[in-house]
RODO-2510 file (C-alpha; in nm, 4 decimals, decimal comma):
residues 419
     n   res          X          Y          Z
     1     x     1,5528     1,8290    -2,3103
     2     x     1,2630     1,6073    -2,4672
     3     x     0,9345     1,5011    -2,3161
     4     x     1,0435     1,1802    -2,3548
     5     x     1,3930     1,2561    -2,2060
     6     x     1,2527     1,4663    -1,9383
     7     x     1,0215     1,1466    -1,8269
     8     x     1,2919     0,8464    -1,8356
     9     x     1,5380     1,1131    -1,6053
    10     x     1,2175     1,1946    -1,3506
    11     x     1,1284     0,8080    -1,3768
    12     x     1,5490     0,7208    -1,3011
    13     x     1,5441     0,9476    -1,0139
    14     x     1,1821     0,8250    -0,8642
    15     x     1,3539     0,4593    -0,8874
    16     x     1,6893     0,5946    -0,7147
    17     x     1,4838     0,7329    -0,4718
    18     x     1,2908     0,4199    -0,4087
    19     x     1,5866     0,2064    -0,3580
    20     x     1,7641     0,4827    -0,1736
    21     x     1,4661     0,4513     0,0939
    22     x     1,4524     0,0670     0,0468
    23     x     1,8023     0,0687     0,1612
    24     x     1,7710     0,2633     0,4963
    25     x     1,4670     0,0757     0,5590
    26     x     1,6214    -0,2176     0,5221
    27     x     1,9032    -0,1268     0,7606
    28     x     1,6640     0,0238     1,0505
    29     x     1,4831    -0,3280     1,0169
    30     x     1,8114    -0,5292     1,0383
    31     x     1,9713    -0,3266     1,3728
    32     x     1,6153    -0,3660     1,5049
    33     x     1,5847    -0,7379     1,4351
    34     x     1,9250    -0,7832     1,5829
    35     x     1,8444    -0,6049     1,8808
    36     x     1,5460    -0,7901     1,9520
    37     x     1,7669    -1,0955     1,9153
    38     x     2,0389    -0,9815     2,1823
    39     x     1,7488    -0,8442     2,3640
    40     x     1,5296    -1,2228     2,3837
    41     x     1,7589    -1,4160     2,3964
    42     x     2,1020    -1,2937     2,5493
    43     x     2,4513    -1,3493     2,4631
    44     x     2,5665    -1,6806     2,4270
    45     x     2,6812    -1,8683     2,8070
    46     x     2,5423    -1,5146     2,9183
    47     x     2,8193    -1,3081     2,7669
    48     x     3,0929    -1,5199     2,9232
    49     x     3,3704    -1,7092     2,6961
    50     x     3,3925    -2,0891     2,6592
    51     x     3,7392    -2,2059     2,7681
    52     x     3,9617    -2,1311     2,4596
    53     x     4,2650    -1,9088     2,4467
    54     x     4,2575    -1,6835     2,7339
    55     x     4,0233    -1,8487     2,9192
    56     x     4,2164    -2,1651     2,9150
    57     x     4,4974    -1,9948     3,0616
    58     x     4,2704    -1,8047     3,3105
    59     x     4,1915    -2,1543     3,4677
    60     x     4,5906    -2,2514     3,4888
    61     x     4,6490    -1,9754     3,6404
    62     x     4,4026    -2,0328     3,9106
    63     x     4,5105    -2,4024     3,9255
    64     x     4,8164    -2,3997     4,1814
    65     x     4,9840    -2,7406     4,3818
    66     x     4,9626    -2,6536     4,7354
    67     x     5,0625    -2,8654     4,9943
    68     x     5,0716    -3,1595     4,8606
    69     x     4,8259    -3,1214     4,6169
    70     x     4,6721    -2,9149     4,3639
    71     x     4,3864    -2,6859     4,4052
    72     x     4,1736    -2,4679     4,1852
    73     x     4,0372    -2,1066     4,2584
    74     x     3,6948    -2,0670     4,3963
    75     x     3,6077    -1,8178     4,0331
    76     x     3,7134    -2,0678     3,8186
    77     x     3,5689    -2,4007     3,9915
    78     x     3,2332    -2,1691     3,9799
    79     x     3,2975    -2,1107     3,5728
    80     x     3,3222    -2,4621     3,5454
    81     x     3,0543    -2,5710     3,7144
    82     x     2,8303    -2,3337     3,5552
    83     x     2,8874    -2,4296     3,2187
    84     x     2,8873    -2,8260     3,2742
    85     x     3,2437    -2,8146     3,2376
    86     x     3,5491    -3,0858     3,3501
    87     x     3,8653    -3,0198     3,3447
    88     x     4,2038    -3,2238     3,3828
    89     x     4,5627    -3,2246     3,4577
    90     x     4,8009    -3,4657     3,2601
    91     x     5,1632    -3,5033     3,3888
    92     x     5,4930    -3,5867     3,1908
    93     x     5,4163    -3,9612     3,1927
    94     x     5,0766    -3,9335     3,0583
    95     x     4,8719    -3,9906     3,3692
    96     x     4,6060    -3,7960     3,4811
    97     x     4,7709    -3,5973     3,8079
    98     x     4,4615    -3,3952     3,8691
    99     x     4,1028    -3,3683     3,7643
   100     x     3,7455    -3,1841     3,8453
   101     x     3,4035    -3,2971     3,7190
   102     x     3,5563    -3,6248     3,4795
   103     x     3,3481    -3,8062     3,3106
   104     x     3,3032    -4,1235     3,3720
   105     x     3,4181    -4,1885     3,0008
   106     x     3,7414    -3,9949     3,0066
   107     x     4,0724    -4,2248     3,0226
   108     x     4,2781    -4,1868     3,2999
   109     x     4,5737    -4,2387     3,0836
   110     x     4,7186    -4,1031     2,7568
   111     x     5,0033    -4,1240     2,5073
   112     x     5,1358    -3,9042     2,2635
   113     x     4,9463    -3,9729     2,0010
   114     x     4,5949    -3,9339     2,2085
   115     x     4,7528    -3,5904     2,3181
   116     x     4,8314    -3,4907     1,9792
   117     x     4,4463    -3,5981     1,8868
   118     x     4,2714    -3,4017     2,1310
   119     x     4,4420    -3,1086     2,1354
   120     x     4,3468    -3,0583     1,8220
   121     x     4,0053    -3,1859     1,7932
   122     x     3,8053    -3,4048     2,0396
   123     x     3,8589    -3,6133     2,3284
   124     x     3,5713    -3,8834     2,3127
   125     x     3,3501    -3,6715     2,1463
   126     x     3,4197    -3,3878     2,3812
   127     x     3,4987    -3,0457     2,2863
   128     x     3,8647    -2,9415     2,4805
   129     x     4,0883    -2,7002     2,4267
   130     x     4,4366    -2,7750     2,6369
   131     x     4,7073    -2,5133     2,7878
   132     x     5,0510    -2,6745     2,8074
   133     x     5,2334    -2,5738     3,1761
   134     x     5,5431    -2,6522     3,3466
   135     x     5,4166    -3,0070     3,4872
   136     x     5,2128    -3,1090     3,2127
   137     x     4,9188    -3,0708     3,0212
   138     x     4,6109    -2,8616     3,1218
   139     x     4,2706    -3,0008     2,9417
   140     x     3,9461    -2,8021     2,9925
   141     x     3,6384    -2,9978     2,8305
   142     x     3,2500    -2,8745     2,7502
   143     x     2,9459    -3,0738     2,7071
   144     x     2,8820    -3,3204     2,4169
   145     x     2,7655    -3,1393     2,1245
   146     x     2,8056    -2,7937     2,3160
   147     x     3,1008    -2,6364     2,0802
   148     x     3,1190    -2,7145     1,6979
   149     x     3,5168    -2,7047     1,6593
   150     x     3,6714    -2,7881     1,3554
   151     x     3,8993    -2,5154     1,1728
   152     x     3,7445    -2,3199     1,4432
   153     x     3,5503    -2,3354     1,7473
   154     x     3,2408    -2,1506     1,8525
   155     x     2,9354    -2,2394     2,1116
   156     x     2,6665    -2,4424     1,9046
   157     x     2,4074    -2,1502     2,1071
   158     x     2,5824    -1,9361     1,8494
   159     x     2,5565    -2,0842     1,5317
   160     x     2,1830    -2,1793     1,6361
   161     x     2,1179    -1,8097     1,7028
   162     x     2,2829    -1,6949     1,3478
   163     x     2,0741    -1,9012     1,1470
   164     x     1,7930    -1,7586     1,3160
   165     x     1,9035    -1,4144     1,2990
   166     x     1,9736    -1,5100     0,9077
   167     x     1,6484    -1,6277     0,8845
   168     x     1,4778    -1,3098     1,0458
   169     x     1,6764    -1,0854     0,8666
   170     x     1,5773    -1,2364     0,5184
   171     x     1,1856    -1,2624     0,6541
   172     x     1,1859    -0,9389     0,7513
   173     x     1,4188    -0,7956     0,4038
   174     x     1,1385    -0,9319     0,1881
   175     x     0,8237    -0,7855     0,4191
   176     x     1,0292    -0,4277     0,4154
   177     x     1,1330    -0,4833    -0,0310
   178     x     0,7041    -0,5691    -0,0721
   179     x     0,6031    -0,2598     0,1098
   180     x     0,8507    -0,0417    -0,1105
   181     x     0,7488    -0,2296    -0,4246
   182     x     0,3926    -0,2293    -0,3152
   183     x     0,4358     0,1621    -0,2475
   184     x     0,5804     0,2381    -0,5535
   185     x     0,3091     0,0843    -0,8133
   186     x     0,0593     0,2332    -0,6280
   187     x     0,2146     0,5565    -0,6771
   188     x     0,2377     0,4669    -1,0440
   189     x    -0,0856     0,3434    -1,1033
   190     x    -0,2606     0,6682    -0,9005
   191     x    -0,0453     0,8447    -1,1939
   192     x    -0,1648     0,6564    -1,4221
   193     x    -0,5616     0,7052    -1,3188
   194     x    -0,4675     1,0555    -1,3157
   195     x    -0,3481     1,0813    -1,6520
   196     x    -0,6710     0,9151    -1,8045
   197     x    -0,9184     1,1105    -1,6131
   198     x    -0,7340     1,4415    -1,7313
   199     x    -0,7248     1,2658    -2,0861
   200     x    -1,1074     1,2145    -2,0601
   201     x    -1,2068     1,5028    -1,9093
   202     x    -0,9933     1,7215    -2,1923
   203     x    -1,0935     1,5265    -2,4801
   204     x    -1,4731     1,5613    -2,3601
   205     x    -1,4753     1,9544    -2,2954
   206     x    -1,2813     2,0347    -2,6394
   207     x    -1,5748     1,7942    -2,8429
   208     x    -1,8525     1,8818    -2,6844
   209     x    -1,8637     2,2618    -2,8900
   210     x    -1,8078     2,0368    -3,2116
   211     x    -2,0944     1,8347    -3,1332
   212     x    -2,3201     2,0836    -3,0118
   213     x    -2,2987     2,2815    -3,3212
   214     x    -2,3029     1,9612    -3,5452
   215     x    -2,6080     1,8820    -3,3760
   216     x    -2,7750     2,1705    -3,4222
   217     x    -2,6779     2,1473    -3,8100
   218     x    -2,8611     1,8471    -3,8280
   219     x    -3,1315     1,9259    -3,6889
   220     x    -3,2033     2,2626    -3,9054
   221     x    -3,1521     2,0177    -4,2166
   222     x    -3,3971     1,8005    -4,0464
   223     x    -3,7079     2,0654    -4,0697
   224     x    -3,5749     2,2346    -4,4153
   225     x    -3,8822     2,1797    -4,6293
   226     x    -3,6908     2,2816    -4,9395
   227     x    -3,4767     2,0005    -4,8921
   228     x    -3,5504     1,6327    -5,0845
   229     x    -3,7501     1,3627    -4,8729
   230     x    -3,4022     1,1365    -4,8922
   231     x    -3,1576     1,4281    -4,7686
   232     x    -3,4014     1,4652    -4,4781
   233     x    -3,3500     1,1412    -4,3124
   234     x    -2,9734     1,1581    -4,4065
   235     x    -2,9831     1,4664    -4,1866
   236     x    -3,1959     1,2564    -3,9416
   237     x    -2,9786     0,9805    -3,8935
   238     x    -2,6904     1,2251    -3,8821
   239     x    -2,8461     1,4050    -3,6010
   240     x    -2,8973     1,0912    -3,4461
   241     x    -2,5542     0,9868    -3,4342
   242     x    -2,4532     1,2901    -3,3253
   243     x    -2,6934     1,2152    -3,0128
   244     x    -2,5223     0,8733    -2,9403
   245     x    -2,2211     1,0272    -2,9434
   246     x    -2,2792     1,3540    -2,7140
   247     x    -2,4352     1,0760    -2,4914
   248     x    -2,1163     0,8783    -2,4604
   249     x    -1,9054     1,1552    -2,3941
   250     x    -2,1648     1,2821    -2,1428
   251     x    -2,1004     0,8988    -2,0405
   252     x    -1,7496     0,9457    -2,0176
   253     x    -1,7470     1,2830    -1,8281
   254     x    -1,9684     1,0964    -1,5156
   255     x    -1,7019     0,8104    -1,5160
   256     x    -1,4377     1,0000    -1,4848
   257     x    -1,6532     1,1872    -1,2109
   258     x    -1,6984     0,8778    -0,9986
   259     x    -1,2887     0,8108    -1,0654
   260     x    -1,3816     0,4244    -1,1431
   261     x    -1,6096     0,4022    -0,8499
   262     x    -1,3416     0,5072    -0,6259
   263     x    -1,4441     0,8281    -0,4974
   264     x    -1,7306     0,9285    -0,3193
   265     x    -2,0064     1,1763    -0,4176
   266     x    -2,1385     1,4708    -0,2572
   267     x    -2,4235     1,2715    -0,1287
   268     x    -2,7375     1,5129    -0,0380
   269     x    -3,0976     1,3831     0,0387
   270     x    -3,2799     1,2923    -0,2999
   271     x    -3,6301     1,2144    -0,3243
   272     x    -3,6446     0,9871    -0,6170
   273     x    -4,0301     1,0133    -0,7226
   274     x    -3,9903     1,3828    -0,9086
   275     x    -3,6809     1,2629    -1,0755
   276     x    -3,8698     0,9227    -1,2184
   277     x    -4,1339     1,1550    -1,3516
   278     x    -3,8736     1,4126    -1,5148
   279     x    -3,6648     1,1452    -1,7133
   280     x    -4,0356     0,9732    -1,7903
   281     x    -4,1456     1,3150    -1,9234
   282     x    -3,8177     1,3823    -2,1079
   283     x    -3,8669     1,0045    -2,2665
   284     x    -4,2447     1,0712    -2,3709
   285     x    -4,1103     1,4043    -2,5869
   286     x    -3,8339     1,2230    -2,7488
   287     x    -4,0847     0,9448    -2,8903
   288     x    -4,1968     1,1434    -3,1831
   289     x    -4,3593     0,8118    -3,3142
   290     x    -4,4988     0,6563    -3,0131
   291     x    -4,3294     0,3271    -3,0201
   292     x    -4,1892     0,3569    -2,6828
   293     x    -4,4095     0,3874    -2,4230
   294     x    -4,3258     0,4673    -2,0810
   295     x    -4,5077     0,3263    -1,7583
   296     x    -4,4535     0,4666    -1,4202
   297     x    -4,5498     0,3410    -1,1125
   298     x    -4,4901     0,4483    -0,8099
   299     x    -4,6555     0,3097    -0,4649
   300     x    -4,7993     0,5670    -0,2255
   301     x    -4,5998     0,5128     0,0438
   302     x    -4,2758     0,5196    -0,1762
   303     x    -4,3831     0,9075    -0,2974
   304     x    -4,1405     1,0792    -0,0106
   305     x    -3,8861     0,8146     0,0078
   306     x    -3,5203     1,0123     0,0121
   307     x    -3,1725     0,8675    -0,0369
   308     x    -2,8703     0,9935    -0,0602
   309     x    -2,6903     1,0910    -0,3104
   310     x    -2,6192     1,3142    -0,6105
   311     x    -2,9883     1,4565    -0,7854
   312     x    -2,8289     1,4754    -1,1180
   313     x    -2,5811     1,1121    -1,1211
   314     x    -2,9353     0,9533    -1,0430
   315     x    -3,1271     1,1188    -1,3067
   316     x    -2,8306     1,0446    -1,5611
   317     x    -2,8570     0,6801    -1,4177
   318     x    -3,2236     0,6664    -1,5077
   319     x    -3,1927     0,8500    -1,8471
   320     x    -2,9234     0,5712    -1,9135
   321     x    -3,1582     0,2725    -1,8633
   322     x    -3,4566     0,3976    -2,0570
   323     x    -3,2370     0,5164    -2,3703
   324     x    -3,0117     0,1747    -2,3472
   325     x    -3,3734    -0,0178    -2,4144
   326     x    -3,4990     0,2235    -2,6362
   327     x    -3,1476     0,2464    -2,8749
   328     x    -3,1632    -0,1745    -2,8594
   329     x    -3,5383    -0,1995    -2,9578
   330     x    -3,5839     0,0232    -3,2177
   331     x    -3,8619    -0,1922    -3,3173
   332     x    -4,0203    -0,0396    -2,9929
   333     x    -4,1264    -0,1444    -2,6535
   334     x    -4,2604    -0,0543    -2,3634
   335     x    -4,0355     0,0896    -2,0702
   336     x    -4,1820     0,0415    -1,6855
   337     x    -3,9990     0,2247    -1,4095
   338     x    -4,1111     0,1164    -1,0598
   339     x    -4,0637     0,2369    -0,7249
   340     x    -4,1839     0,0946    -0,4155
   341     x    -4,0578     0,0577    -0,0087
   342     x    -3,9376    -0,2828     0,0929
   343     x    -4,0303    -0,4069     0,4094
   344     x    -3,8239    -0,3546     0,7161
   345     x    -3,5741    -0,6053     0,8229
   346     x    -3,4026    -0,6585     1,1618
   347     x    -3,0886    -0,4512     1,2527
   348     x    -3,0828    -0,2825     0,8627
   349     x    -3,1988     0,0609     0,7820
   350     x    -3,5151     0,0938     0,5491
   351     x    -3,5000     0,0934     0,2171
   352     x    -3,6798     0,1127    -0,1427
   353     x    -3,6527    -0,0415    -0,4877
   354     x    -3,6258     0,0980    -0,8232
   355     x    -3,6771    -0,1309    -1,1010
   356     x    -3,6844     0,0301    -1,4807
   357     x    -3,7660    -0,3048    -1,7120
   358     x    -3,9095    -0,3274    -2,0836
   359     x    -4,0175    -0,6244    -2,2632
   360     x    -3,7931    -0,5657    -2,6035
   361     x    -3,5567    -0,8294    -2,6856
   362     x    -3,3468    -0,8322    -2,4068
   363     x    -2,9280    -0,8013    -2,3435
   364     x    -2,6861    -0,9956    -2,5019
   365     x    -2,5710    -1,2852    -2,3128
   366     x    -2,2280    -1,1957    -2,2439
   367     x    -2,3331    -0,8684    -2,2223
   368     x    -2,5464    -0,9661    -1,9262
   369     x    -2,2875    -1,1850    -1,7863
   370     x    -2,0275    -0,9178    -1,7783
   371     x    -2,2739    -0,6719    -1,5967
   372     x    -2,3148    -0,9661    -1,3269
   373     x    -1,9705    -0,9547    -1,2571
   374     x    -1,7621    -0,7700    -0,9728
   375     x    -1,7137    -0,4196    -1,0608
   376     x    -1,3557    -0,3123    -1,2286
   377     x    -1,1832    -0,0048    -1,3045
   378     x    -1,1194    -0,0843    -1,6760
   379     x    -1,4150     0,0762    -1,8917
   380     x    -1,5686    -0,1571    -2,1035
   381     x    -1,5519    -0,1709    -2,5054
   382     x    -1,9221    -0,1755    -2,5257
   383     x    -2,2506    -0,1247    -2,2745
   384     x    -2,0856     0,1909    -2,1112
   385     x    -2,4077     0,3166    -2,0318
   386     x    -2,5215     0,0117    -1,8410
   387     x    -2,1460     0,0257    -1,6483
   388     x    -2,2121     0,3757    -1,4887
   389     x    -2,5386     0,3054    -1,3881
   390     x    -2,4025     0,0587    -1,1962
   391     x    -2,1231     0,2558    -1,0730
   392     x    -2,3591     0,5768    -0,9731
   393     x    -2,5895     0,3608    -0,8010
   394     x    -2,2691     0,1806    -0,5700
   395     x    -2,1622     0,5668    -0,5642
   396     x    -2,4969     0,6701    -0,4097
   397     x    -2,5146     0,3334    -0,1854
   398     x    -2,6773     0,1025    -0,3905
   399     x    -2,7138    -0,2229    -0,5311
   400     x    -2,7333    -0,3300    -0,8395
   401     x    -2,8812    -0,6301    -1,0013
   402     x    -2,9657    -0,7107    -1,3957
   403     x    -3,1643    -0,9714    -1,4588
   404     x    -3,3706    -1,1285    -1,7435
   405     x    -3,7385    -1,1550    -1,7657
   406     x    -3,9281    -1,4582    -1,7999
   407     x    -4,1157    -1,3088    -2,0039
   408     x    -3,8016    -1,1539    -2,2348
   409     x    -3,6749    -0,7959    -2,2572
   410     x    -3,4340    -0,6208    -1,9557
   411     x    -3,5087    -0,5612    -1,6009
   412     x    -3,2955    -0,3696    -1,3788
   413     x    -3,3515    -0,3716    -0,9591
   414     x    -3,1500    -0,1232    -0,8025
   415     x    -3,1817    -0,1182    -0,3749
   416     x    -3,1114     0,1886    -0,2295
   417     x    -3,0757     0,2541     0,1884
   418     x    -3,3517     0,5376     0,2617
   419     x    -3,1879     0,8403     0,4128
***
C-alpha cells in the first residue's frame, strides 16, 4: 500500500472513529436529557390517563342507578375532581339524566346532530370523549384548552413537554457534535505542529554539516594571499552569506524549541549582567572595521539581578538584537544594551529592564507594526530574528516592547520578573 493510500485509510478510520464516538455520545446525552425531563417535571396528570378509551369506560362502570337515582364511585368522583373534570349522562330523548361538575355553559339538552358533533370533536370548546351504555350516552369532559384532539387526542402538558424535550435534545446534540468536532481538529492540528517541528528540526541537523564546512571554505579563501584582491571579497561575501544563513537555521532550531511559544522552558536562575558582557564581547570581535560600536551599561544595583529562565535562549535573544541592527545598518551604528532595576510596585514581584537600542535607521514600518502585534504561531516571511526574541523572552516571563526612537534607529525594552 502507498503513503498516500496508507494516510487517506488511517484518516477514514480516525473519522469513523470520531463519528462512532459522536454517536454514543450523543445517545448517553439524549437518555440523560430525557431522564432529567421525567425526573423535573413528572409524567403528564402525574402518570394517570385522561378519560379516553378505557378510562371512559372505567367511569361507566363506576356510574350505577341506585335507588332511584344514579350514583358514581367514590375513585372515580376523586379522578374527576382531580383533574377539573365534568362529566354527564344523556338519556334516549336527549336530555341530560345525570351530571357531576357541569359547566355552567353545557346545554342541558341535545339532538342527534349535537351528539354526532361532540363525540367526535368538542362540546363548546370542551375536550370529551363519550362511552355509549344501555340508557344512553356517557360524556366525560376536561378543561378548556387541556387536550389538543383532532385525529387524535393527547394532554396539551404533553405536547408542551415534547417540544421542550425536542428543543433540549437538539441544544444539547449540537454542544455534544462541537466538542467532537472541536476534539478532533485539535488532534489534527497537534499533528500538524508535530509534523513541522520534526520537518524543522530534520532539515536543520542534515544542513548544518553543509554549512559548517562551506563556511569554513570561505573563510580559508578569505586569508589566501595568493588569491586576486576581487576573488577575496567574493569569498568574503560568500562567507557572509553563509553566516546569515547558519544564523537562520540556528533561528529555526530555537523556534521549534519553544514549539511556537507553547511550551515552557527549563527555567533556572540567570543572572543577566555576565551574559550582556559575553554577547557585547562576542560583538566587539566580529567588528573587524569598527563601525559598530557597542555600549553597555549596566546600573550597580542591577549587577546580581537573576531571572529565570534558559542561560543560552537569553544569550541567543541578545545575540539576535545586536546582529538584527548591525545586518540593517551596514553603514554602521552604535548598539547600547542597558540594564537597570525598576522600582517596586504594590502587590508585584521586583523586576529589571533590558533595553538593547542603536541609532541606525530604524525598522520598517510594517515591520514594526507586525512585531506590535499579539503573538501567533505562524513564522513570519521576514524579521525571524526579531520574532524569537520575542517569543524567548514570553518563554522566560517577559515582556516585550519595540519601539522607535525619537531620535531614529531601534529600541527594544524587554521586562523581566526577578527570580
Amino acid at each position: 500500500m502507498s503513503r498516500s493510500a496508507f494516510a487517506k485509510t488511517r484518516e477514514a478510520i480516525r473519522i469513523l472513529g470520531f463519528a462512532t464516538a459522536f454517536a454514543l455520545s450523543a445517545m448517553i446525552i439524549n437518555a440523560l436529557v430525557m431522564a432529567v425531563f421525567l425526573i423535573v417535571f413528572g409524567y403528564p396528570d402525574g402518570g394517570e390517563a385522561t378519560f379516553a378509551g378505557p378510562g371512559i369506560e372505567e367511569l361507566s362502570d363506576q356510574l350505577v342507578f341506585r335507588d332511584g337515582s344514579y350514583q358514581l364511585g367514590d375513585e372515580a368522583a376523586e379522578t374527576l375532581e382531580r383533574g377539573h373534570r365534568w362529566a354527564m349522562l344523556i338519556d334516549a330523548e336527549g336530555n341530560v339524566s345525570w351530571g357531576l361538575a357541569l359547566p355552567a355553559d353545557i346545554p342541558s339538552h341535545y339532538d342527534m346532530a349535537d351528539v354526532a358533533s361532540f363525540t367526535r370533536w368538542y362540546l363548546e370548546d370542551y375536550p370529551v370523549s363519550t362511552w355509549v351504555r344501555d340508557d344512553g350516552i356517557l360524556v366525560a369532559g376536561a378543561p378548556k384548552g387541556s387536550v389538543w384532539k383532532y385525529t387524535y387526542n393527547t394532554n396539551m402538558n404533553s405536547i408542551l413537554m415534547t417540544i421542550g424535550l425536542v428543543l433540549a435534545l437538539l441544544v444539547s446534540n449540537m454542544v455534544v457534535a462541537i466538542a467532537a468536532a472541536r476534539a478532533y481538529a485539535r488532534k489534527s492540528w497537534a499533528e500538524r505542529d508535530h509534523a513541522r517541528r520534526e520537518w524543522i528540526a530534520a532539515v536543520s541537523h542534515d544542513v548544518r554539516t553543509p554549512l559548517a564546512v562551506a563556511l569554513a571554505d570561505a573563510d580559508t579563501l578569505a586569508r589566501d594571499e595568493t588569491l586576486g584582491t576581487e576573488q577575496r571579497l567574493r569569498a568574503e561575501r560568500v562567507e557572509g552569506k553563509v553566516s546569515e544563513v547558519a544564523s537562520l537555521v540556528a533561528d529555526l532550531n530555537v523556534a521549534n524549541q519553544l514549539s511556537y511559544a507553547m511550551e515552557p522552558v527549563d527555567a533556572t536562575p540567570v543572572t543577566l549582567a555576565p551574559i550582556i558582557r559575553s554577547v557585547a564581547a562576542e560583538a566587539l570581535n566580529d567588528d573587524a572595521d569598527g563601525s559598530h560600536p557597542i555600549e553597555v551599561a549596566v546600573d550597580d544595583e542591577a549587577e546580581q539581578c537573576q531571572v529565570k529562565g534558559d542561560a543560552a535562549l537569553l544569550r541567543r535573544m541578545l545575540a539576535n538584537l545586536v546582529g538584527n541592527s548591525v545586518r540593517h545598518n551596514t553603514q554602521g551604528c552604535t548598539v547600547r544594551m542597558a540594564l537597570s532595576k525598576l522600582p517596586p510596585r504594590l502587590f508585584r514581584r521586583g523586576r529589571c529592564l533590558l533595553v538593547v537600542e542603536d541609532d541606525g535607521r530604524g525598522l520598517e514600518a510594517d515591520m514594526l507594526e507586525a512585531l506590535r502585534r499579539a503573538p501567533s504561531d505562524d513564522l513570519p516571511e521576514h524579521g525571524l530574528g526579531l520574532v524569537i526574541v520575542r517569543r524567548i523572552a514570553m518563554a522566560c516571563g517577559g515582556t516585550v516592547r519595540f519601539v522607535e526612537p525619537a531620535g531614529g534607529g531601534t529600541r527594544c525594552e524587554i521586562t523581566f520578573a526577578l527570580a
